[in-house]
N, C-alpha and C positions, 0 to 999 in steps of 0.2 A: 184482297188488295195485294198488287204485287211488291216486293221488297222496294224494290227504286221509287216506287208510291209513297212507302211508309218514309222513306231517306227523304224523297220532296216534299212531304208535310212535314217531320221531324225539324225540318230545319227551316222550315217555315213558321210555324210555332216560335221555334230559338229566336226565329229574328222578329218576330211581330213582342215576343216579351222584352228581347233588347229597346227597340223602338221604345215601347212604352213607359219603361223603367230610366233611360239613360237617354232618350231623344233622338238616338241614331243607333246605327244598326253597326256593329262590328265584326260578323262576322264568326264562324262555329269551323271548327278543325275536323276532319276526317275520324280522326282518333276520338275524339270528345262525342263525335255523332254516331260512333260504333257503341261508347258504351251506353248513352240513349237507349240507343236500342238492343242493346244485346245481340252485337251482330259481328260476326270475324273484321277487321281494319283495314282488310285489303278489299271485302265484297265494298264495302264505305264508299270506299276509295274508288274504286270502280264507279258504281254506281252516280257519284256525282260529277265525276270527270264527264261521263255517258250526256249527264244535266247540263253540266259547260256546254259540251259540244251544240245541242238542243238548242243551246241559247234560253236556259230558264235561269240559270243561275249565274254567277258571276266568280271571277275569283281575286283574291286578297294576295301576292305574289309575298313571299316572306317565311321564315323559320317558325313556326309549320305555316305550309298556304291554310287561308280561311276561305271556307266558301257563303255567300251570303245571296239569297233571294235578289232578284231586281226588280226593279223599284216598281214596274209598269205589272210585273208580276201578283207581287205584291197586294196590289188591289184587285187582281181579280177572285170572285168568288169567298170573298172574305165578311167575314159578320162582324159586323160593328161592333168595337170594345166597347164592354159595355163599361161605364161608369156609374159611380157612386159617391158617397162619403166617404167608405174606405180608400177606394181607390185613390183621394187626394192625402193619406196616408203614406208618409214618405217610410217606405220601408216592406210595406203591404202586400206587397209579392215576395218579398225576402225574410228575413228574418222575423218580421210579424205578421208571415203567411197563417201560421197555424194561430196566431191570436186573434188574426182578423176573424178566421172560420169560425172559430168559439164565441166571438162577441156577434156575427150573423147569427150564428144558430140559436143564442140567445132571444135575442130581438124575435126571431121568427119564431119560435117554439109556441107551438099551438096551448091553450089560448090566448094568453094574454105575454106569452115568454120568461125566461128562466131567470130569478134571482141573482145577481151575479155578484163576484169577490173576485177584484183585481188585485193580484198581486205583485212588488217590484220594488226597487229601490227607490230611493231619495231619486227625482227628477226624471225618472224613466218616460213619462208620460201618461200615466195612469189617469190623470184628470180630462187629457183631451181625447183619451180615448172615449171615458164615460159619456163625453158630447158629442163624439160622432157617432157612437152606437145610439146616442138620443135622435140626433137626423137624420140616419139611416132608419130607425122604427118611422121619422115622418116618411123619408120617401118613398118607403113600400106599403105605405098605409097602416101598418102597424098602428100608429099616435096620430092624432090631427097634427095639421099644419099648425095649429094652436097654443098645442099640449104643452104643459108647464114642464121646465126644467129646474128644481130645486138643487142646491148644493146646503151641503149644514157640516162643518168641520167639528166631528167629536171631542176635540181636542179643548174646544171652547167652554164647554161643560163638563169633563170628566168628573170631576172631584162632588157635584153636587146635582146627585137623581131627582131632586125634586123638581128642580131647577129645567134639566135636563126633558124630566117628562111634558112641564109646561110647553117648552119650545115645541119640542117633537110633536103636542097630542090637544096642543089649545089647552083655556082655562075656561072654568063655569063663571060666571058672576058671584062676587063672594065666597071662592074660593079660596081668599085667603085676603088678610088687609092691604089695602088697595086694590085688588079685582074688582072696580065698577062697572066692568062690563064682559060680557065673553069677548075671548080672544082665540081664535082660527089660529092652529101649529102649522108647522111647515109639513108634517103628512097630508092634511086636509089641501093644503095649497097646492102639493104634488101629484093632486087627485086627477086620474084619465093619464099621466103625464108620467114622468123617472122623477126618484129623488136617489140622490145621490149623498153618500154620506162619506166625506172622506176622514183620512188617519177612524178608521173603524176601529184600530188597535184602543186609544182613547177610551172605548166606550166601557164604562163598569159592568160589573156581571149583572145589578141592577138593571140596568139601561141598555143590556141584551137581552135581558128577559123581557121587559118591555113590550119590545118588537115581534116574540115570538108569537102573540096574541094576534097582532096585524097580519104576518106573513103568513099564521094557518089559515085565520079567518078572511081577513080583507076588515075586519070589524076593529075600532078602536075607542074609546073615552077620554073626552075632556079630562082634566084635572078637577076635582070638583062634582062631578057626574058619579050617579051611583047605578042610575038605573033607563041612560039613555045609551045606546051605542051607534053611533056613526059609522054605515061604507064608505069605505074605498077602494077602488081599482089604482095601485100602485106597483110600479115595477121598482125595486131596491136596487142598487149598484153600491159596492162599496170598496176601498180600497185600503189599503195596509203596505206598509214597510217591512211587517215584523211576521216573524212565524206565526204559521195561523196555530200550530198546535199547542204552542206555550200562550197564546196571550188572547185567543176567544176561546168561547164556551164550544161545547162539542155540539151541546143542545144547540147549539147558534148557528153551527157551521154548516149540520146536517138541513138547513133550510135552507143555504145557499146551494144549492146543486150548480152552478156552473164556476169553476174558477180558473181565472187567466190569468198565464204568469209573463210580466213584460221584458226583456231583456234589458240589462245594463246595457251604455254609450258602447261597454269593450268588446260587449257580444257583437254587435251590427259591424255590418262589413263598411269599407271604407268608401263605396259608393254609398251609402245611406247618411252616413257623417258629411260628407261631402255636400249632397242636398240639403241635409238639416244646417249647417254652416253659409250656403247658399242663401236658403229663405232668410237664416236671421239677419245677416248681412244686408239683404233687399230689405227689410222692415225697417234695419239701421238708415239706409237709405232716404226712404220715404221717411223719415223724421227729421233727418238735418238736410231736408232738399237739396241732395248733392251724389252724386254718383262715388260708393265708396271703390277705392281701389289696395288691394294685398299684396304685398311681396309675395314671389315663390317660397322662399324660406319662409316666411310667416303664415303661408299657410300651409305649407306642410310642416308645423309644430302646430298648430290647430288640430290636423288631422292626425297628428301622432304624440299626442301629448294626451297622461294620465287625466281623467276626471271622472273623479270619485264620485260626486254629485251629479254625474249622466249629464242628461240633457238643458236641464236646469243650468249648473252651472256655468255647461258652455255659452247657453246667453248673454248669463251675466259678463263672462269675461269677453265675448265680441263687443258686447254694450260698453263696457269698459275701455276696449284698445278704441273703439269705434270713435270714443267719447274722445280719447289721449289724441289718436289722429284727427282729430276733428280742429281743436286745440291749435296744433302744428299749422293747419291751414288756415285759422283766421292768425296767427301770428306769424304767418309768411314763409316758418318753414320750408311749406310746400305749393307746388302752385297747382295740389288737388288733392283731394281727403286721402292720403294713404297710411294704411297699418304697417309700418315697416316693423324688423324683429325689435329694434330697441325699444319700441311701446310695449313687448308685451313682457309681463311677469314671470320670472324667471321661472318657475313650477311648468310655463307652455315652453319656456326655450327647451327645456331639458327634450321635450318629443323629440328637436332634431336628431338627438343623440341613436333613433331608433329608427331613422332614415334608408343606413346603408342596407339594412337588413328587407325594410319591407319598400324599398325602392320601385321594385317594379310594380307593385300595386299601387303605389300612388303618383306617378310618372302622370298616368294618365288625365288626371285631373289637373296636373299644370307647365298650357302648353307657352306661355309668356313670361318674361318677366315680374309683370304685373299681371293682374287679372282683376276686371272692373265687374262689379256688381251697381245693374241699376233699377229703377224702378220708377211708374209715373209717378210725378209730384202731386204730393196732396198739399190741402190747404190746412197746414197747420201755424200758428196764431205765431208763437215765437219768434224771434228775427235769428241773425246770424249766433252771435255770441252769445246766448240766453245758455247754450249747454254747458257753458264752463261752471254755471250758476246752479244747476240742477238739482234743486233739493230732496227728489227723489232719488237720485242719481245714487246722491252721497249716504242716503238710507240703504241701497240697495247694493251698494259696497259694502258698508257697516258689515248686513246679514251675509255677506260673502263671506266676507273675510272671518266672521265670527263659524261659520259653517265647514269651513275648511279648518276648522281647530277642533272640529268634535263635537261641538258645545250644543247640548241640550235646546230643543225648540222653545221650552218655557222661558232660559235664562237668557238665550236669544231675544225674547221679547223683552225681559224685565232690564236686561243693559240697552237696549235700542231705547227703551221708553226713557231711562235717565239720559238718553244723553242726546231726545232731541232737541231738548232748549241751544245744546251745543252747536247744533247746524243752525239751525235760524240764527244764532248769536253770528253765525260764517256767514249767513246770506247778509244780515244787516252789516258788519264789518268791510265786505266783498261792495258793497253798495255805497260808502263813503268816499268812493274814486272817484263817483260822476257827478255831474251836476244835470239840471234836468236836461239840457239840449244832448247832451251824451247818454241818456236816458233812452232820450228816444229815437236811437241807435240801435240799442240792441232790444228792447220792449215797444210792443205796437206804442202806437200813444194812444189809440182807445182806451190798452188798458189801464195806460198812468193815468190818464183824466178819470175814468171810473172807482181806481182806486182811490185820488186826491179827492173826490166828490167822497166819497166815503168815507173816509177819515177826518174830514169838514164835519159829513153827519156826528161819527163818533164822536169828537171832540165836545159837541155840543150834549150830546145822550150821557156822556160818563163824566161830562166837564175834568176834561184832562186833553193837555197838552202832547200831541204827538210831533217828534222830529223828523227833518227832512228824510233821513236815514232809516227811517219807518217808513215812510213811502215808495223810497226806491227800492228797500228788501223786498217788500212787500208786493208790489210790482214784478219783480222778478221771480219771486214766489206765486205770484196767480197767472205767468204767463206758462209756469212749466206745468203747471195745473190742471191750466187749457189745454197745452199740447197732450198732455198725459189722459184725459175725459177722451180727443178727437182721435186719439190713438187706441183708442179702446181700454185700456191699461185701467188697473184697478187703484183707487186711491184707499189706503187705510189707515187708522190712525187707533192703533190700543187703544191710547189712554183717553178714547173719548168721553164716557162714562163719566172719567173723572173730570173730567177739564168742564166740562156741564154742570157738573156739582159744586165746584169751587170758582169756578169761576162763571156764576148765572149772569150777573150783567152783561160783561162781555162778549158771552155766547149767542145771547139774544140781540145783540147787536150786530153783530159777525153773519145773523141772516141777512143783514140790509145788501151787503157787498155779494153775499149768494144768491137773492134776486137783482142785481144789477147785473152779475154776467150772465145769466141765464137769459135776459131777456135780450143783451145785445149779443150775445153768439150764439143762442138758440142752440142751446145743450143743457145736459141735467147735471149740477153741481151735488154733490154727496154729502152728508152732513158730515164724513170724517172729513172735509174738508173745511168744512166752520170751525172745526176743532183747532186745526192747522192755523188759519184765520185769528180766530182768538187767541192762542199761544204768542201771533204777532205783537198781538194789541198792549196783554201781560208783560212781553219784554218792555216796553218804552214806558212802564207803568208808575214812575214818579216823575211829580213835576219839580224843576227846578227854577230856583231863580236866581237871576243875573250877579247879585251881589255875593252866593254862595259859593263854596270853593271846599276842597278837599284838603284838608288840616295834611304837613307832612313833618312828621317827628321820623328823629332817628335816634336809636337807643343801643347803647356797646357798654360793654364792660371797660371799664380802665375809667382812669381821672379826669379825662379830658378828649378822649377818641370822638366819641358822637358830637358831640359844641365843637372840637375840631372842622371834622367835614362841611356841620350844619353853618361855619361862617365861609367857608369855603364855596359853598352853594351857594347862599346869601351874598355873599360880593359879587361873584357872575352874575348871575339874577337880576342885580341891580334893585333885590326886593329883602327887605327884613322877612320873609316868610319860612324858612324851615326853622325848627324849633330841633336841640338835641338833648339829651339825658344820658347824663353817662353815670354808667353804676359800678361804683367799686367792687372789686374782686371781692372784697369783705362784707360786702351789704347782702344783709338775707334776700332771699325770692320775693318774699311778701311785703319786706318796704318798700320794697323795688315797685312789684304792683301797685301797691295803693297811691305811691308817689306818682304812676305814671296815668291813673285813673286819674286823679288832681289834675295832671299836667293836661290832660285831652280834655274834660269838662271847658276850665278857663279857653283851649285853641281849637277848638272843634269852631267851625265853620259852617258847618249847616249839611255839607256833605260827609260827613264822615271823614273818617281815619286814615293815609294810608302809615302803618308803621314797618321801620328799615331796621332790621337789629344784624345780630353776627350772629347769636348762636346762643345755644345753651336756654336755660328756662326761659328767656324771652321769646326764644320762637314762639313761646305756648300762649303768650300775655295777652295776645289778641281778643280771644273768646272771653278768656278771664274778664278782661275789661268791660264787653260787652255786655257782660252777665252783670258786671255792677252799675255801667251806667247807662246800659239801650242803645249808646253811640256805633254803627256799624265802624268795623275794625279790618282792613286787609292788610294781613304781612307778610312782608320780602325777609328774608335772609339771607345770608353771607351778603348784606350789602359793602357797598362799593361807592366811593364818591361821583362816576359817571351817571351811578345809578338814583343818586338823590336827586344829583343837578335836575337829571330827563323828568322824575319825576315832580320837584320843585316846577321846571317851567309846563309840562304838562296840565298842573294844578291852577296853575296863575292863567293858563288859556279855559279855564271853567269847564274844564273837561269831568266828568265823569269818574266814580270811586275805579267801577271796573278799569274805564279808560287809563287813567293814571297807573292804576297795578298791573296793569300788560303792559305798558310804556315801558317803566321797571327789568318787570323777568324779560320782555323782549329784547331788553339794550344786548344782550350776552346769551348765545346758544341753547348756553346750561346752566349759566348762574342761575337759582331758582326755581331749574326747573328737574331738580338732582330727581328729588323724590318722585314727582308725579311723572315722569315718563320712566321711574323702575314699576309704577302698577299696571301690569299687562296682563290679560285676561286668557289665560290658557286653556283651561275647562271648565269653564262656565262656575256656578258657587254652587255651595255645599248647601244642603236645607235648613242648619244651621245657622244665622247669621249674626251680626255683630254692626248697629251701622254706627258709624266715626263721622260725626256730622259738623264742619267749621264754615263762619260769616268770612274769618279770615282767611280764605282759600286753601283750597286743594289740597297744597303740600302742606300744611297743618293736618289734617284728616290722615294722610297717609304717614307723617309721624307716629298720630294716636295711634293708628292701624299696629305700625311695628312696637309700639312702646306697651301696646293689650297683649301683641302675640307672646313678646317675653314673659309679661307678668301673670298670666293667664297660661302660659302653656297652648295655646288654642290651639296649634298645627296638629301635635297630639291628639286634640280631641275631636279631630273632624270638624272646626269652628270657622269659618271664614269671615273677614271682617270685608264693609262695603261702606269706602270712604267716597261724599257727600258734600257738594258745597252749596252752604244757604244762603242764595239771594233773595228770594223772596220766602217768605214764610206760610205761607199759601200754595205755592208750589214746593215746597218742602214737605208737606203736609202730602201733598199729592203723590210725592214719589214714595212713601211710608207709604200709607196705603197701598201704591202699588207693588211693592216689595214684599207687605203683608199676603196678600194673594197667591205668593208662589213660592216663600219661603217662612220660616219660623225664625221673627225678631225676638230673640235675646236680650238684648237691650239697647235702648239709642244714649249714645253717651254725646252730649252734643250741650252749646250754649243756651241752644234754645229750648226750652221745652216743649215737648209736640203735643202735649194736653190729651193723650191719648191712655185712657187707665189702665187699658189689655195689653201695655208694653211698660218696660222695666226701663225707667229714666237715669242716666247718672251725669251730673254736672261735670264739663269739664274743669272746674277743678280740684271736683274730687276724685280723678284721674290719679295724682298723684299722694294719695289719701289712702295706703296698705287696709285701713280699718274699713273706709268706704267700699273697698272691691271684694271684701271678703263675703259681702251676700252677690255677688257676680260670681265669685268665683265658687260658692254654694250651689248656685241654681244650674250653672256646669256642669259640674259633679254628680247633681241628680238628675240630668233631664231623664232617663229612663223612669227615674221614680216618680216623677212629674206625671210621665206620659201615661204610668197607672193610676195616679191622684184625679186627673183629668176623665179615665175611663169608666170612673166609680160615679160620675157625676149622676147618669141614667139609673143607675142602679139604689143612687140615692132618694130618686126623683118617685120612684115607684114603690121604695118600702119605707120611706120617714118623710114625715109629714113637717119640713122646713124646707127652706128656698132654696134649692141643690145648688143654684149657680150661685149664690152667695155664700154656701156653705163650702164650696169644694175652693173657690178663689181665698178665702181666709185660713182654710188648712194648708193649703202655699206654702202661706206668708209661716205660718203655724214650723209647716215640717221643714222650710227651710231654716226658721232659727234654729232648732235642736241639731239641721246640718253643720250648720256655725260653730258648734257644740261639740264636732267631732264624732257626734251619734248618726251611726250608719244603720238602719232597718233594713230586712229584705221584702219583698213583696209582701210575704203572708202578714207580715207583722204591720206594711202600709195599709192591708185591704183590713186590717182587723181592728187597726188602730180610726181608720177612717169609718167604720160602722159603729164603734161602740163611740169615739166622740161625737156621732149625729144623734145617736137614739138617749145619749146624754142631754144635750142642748133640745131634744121631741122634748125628754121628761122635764126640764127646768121651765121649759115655755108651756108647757100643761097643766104643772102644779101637779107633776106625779111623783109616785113615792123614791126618792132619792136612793141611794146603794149605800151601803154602810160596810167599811173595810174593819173586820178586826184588829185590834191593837195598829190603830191608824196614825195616832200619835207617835209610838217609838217608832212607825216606819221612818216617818219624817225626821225623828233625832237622830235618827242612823244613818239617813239620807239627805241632809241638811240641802246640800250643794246641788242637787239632783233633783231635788224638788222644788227650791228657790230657780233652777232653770225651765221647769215645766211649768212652774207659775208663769215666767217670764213670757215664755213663748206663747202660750195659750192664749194671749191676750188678743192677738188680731182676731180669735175667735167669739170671745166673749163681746168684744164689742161690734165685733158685725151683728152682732144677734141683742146685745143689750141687757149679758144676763152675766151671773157670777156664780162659777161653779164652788159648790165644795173642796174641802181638804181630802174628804172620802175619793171624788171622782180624780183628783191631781193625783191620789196616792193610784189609783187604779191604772190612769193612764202611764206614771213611774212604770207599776207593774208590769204592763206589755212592755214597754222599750225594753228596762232591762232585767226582762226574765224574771223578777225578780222571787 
């Protein structure tokens, strides 16, 4: 082929990639096409001038000229691009050129294709990749059109292989209590098909050993199974954040023969950003059926602003301004959805600042003022205004904004789980502005009547009274539902598990409203969306009645301050209804209390409490009270006469405990609300915890919070405290629970008791009780020594012949009095002191022959005080078991502690 040949294919190539990449062709420089080909800049130059003349090419006039193919050119003799999956891979010629090759060569790899381990950041795209390499094995034949596509996130199971193995590997029947029947894992599901296993990091060395049995063989077993083994034809994919060489097995790795590493947002060039800002934009689009439109300036801080979180978080934050502009345009701002820079968060303004610098790369992508992104309208169920309301929305902010602080994926989940009651609390709130004709305005009205018919049913199934303000939250909660199911978008809800357990009525009821929409919009409803459902149902969950009213006391220090205010209220009012209590400077804390227990017995009302104080131990009297008389108790401090009045006429409109105590803190900014907007969530909590749980709200809990960390020392000890407010006790329950799962409770110090005996309870008011705290602040001091008490339990379990788990929970109780004591042991002396008191309590419960200490008696005269404390302590032990040791075995165990 002659040079000027290779120069007119060269640059034919250039322009058929441009085309395909960019949708138009721009054109290739003389210079640029020399070093293509390795060829002097002037033969180039030559050569394609020669093409001008020809009339093949065309040219670009400008600093350098370009020269580009013409158009009629162009088509001739040219083989159709071919397309694929990859191919609609934004980026797939550029910067995830060589990824694309690796995950083909995968796929294709004779016979069945290559194991593979993706690897990349937080939001690179490692998940979608795993599903186009899944449709690319359909479309070459590889996989039927059929073939299952499993996902399983390791992450879900780490902590327990048993657990773990079931998922992965199905159970036998009988396999364990409750296996009534076999149950198929998700390898057997992914059978002929890809399973994909993401966060792989997750997995224990356990639960990578596992798999190695699968990956040599293709062969695996039920749980339960001893001597059947099950094929499979499976291809693995799996993917990681984290270095493969610190956190899987080698033995693990060397079965993955293919690995792909995805680039960070900052790797890709700013055409690929561009596109992926593009698509999400158009998807934004098609959801609020409206053509969005960008400022220049705002989108170039889009395309030049830091994101740590890659691709991922870029969504979230288009989704976000998309959502703020949206906003603007149903409230007339604008007369059309636009992102201008003020919507966006100041972390994207800063990009601007990087403009002057990479200017002429990003020139190109914006030739307007504005620049409009649109797309065909789908039929999605929502009206106009339904996104201000978006209960995902506001979850999917939450995990932003928690992700941009560092915070741990687990703690991530366990603060999103506490505080969804808080957004439903926003939607029902958000929902007390309309009435129904405004209703259905911004909600179909199929789905108000669907929901009203169902809450008719419920009303009837749980005989309980739901308010208007439960239907329209509710309402606007199953319309973002809808759009969220027909938008493909995944619905999840953690705490389903839980919310099925504690709350079974309502759960089984909450399917009535699941087959209602399913049959009128002919879509599949999720069960964590029952979940969602029922949480509804749980908020409006006491009935009230008409004659009841929320009791308002106010209580101050001085002679006359509180009964001041409370007639000062009362005369506006026009109602004898607040009550005050004023407490002399001189009067103890606990006359003070029981006088004011007395004073709410006689004016409780049937709704509870709201109490107004200044300061000082009254803040705390809420719970206290509770604790004596069951009456729910919320309180305000540093009140203020504005602040009784609002709440006095609040009360007298039959409003609500909660109602009334946000009436309150909301009259004033900050009044009330000092403490709980100082608790902000930096790096997620320590595994340690500590939870501070009040009926009296918030800012009471985050008192305890700081009044533990002084007297405990906690910040020292690595000890985090997780302040709690108890409305319901039932979902109190729930959230312990869920906090048990990811963190190690210390203790709940709280009014209510949580009835749970594998946590260490302390009354709030033995908070203030130095004697009370000193076994808290014991079990501190030893959790190392704990953590060895706990690991002897197996070891007890296999050489002494008692109940290991009742023996190792009363040695606890045992070694933390002698901690009390000031008696410090080190390990050898834990592990030897916990062997020899087991095989003491084997021989007392056998009728074996007892130990006999010479001159046992003057140890004890000599040790008077030392052995009257080993008596003491030993007892959680003796009566877990129901036996009574000798003076011999007291004086033996003396012996070990000290040396003696």
């Amino acid at each position: 082929m002659k040079r000027i040949d290779k120069v007119y294919e060269k640059l034919r190539d250039i322009c058929l990639k441009q085309l395909k990449n960019d949708g138009k062709i721009s054109g290739c420089s003389a210079i640029d096409l020399a070093k293509e080909l390795s060829i002097h800049r002037s033969n180039a130059s030559s050569d394609l001038n020669k093409l001008f003349k020809d009339g093949k090419v065309s040219k670009i006039e400008g600093k350098p000229v370009l020269y580009c193919i013409k158009s009629d050119e162009l088509n001739k003799n040219i083989n159709p691009i071919e397309t694929d999956a990859f191919s609609r891979v934004i980026g797939s010629n550029l910067s995830l050129k060589n990824a694309v090759q690796q995950a083909k060569a995968a796929i294709m790899y004779p016979p069945h294709g290559l194991h593979t381990l993706l690897l990349g950041e937080t939001g690179t795209g490692k998940s979608m990749l795993a599903e186009t390499m899944y449709e690319y094995a359909k479309e070459i034949g590889r996989l039927k059109t059929n073939a299952p596509f499993i996902t399983f996130n390791c992450a879900d199971y780490a902590n327990n292989p048993q657990l773990l193995m079931a998922q992965l590997f199905g159970v036998k029947k009988g396999a364990y209590t409750g296996a009534d029947k076999d149950k198929i894992g998700i390898v057997e599901k992914a059978d002929k098909g890809i399973l994909f296993l993401d966060e792989v990091h997750r997995l224990p060395p356990e639960g990578q050993e596992m798999l190695f049995y699968l990956i040599d063989k293709g062969m695996f077993r039920r749980l339960g199974e001893t001597d059947i083994q099950h094929k499979v034809d499976v291809l693995i994919i799996c993917a990681t954040t984290e270095n493969v060489e610190s956190i899987l097995l080698k033995t693990f790795t060397r079965r993955i023969p293919m690995m792909i590493n995805l680039p960070s947002l900052k790797e890709r060039t700013y055409e690929e950003r561009f596109e992926i800002i593009k698509n999400f934009m158009i998807d934004e689009a098609s959801v609020i059926k409206n053509d969005i439109f960008i400022t220049s300036n705002a989108l170039k801080a889009f395309l030049l602003y830091d994101c740590p979180n890659n691709i991922g978080q870029l969504k979230s934050d288009i989704k976000l301004c998309a959502a703020k502009a949206y906003l603007g345009f149903m409230m007339n701002r604008d007369k059309e959805v636009v992102i201008h820079t003020e919507d966006l968060p100041q972390y994207i303004k800063r990009g601007l600042f990087k403009y002057k610098e990479e200017k002429d790369k990003i020139d190109k992508f914006i030739k307007d003022d504005k620049i409009r992104f649109s797309t065909e309208q789908k039929a999605i169920i929502p009206s106009e205004d339904n996104k201000a309301f978006n209960f995902y929305e506001a979850l999917e902010e939450k995990r932003r904004s928690l992700e941009e602080k560092g915070i741990s994926e687990n703690d991530i989940k366990l603060i999103m789980s506490l505080d969804i009651e808080t957004y439903l609390k926003r939607y029902i709130n958000e929902a007390k502005r309309y009435n129904l004709e405004e209703l259905y305005k911004v909600v179909d009205k199929r789905i108000v009547d669907i929901v009203d018919n169902f809450l008719n049913h419920a009303r009837k199934i749980l005989k309980r009274d739901f308010s208007e303000k439960t239907l329209y939250g509710l309402s606007m909660h199953v319309a973002s539902s809808i759009e969220r199911i027909l938008s493909g978008k995944k619905i999840e809800n953690h705490q389903l598990d839980d919310i099925k357990r504690i709350y079974k009525d309502e759960f089984e009821v909450s399917k009535e409203l699941k087959k209602l929409i399913e049959r009128e919009f002919d879509i599949d409803v999720p069960e964590d969306e029952v979940g969602f459902i029922t949480m509804f149902l749980c908020l409006d969950i006491k009935q009230e009645k008409d004659d009841e009213k929320v009791s308002v006391i106010v209580a101050m220090h001085g002679e006359s301050t509180a009964t001041s205010i409370a007639d000062v209220s009362n005369r506006l009012l026009g109602e004898n209804f607040v009550v005050g209590y004023n407490m002399p400077l001189d009067q103890k804390p606990e006359i003070a209390l029981n006088n004011l227990c007395d004073l709410i017995k006689k004016t409780n009302k049937g709704k509870g409490v709201l109490l107004l104080v200044d300061m000082g131990s009254l803040v705390f009297f809420g719970d206290m009270i509770y604790e004596e008389t069951g009456i729910p108790v919320k309180t305000v401090e540093m009140a203020s006469t504005p602040m009784v009045l609002e709440a006095g006429r609040k009360a007298l409109l039959n409003a609500s405990l909660d109602e009334v105590y946000d009436s309150a803190l909301n009259l004033s900014p900050y009044i009330g609300r000092i403490y709980k907007d100082n608790f902000e969530i930096q790096n997620g909590f320590k595994n340690d915890v500590i939870i501070t749980a009040c009926i009296t709200g918030e800012g009471t809990a985050l008192k305890l919070k700081s009044i533990l960390e002084k007297k405990l020392d906690l910040k020292s000890a690595g000890i985090d405290i997780i302040p709690l407010n108890i409305e319901d006790k039932r979902e109190f329950k729930r959230k312990l629970q869920n906090i048990k799962t990811e963190k190690n409770i210390l203790a709940v110090v709280s009014a209510f008791d949580p009835g749970d005996d594998t946590l260490k309870y302390i009354s709030t008011t033995d908070i203030f009780d130095n004697r009370k705290l000193s076994s808290l602040k014991a079990m501190i001091d030893s959790r190392d020594a704990l953590d060895t008490i706990n690991n002897m339990k197996e070891i007890i379990a296999e050489n002494v012949d008692i109940d290991a788990d009742k023996y190792i929970k009363a040695f606890k109780e045992f070694y933390l009095n002698i901690a009390e004591n000031k008696v410090s042991l080190d390990n050898d002396k834990i592990i030897g002191l916990i062997l020899h008191l087991a095989c003491a309590i084997e021989r007392v419960l056998k009728g074996g022959e007892l130990i006999r200490i010479k001159n046992c008696k003057s140890i004890i005269e000599k040790n008077t005080s030392k052995y009257e404390m080993i008596k003491t302590a030993v007892k959680p032990v003796n009566e877990a078991f129901n036996v009574t040791l000798s003076d011999d075995e007291y004086v033996s165990i003396m012996m070990i502690i000290y040396s003696l």
